[in-house]
N, C-alpha and C positions, 0 to 999 in steps of 0.2 A: 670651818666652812665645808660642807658638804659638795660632793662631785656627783653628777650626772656621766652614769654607763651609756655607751649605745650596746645594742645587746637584739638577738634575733629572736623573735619569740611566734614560733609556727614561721607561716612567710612573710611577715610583715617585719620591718627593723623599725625597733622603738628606742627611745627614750628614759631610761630610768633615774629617778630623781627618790634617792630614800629619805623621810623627814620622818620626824616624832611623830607620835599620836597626838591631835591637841588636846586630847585631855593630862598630856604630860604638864601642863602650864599648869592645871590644876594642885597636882600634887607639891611641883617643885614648881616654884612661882623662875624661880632664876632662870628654868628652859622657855619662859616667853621672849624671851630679847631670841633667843636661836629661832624659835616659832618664825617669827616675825621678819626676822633674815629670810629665813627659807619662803615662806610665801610672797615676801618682796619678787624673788627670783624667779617665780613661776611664770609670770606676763613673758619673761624672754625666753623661757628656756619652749614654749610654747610655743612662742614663734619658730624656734629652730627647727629646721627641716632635716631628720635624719636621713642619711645617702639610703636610694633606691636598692633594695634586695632583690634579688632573681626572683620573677614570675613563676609560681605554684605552680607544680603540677599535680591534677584534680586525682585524685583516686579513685578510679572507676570498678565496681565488682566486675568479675568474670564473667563470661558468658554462660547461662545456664544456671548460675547460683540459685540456689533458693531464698525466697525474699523474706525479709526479717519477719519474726512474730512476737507481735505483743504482747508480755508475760500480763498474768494480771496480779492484784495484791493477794486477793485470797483465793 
């Protein structure tokens, strides 16, 4: 059985649920019943509300910076 992280990722706190690729069922027919587990438990884990992360603070350039310029391709 597989475990769901909480885990911070930038400002926001998420949820991480790591499952096969389903093309894993493909090759090895036996990882469909694990598939199948795992996407059972998506409906709740969906619903769970991970705890609120401290409010972002925005990153603002400097005063006076020079303002970006768009490279081109060629």
């Amino acid at each position: 059985m597989r475990v769901e992280q909480e885990t911070t990722i930038g400002a926001s706190r998420v949820l991480l649920y790591p499952i096969y690729h389903p093309a894993a069922a493909l090759y090895t027919p036996a990882m469909l019943k694990v598939l199948e587990e795992d996407f059972a438990r998506l409906p709740a884990l969906l619903g769970a509300v991970p705890q609120a992360a401290p409010a972002a603070v925005p990153h603002l350039a400097p005063v006076g910076a020079e303002p970006a310029v768009q490279l081109g391709l060629f």
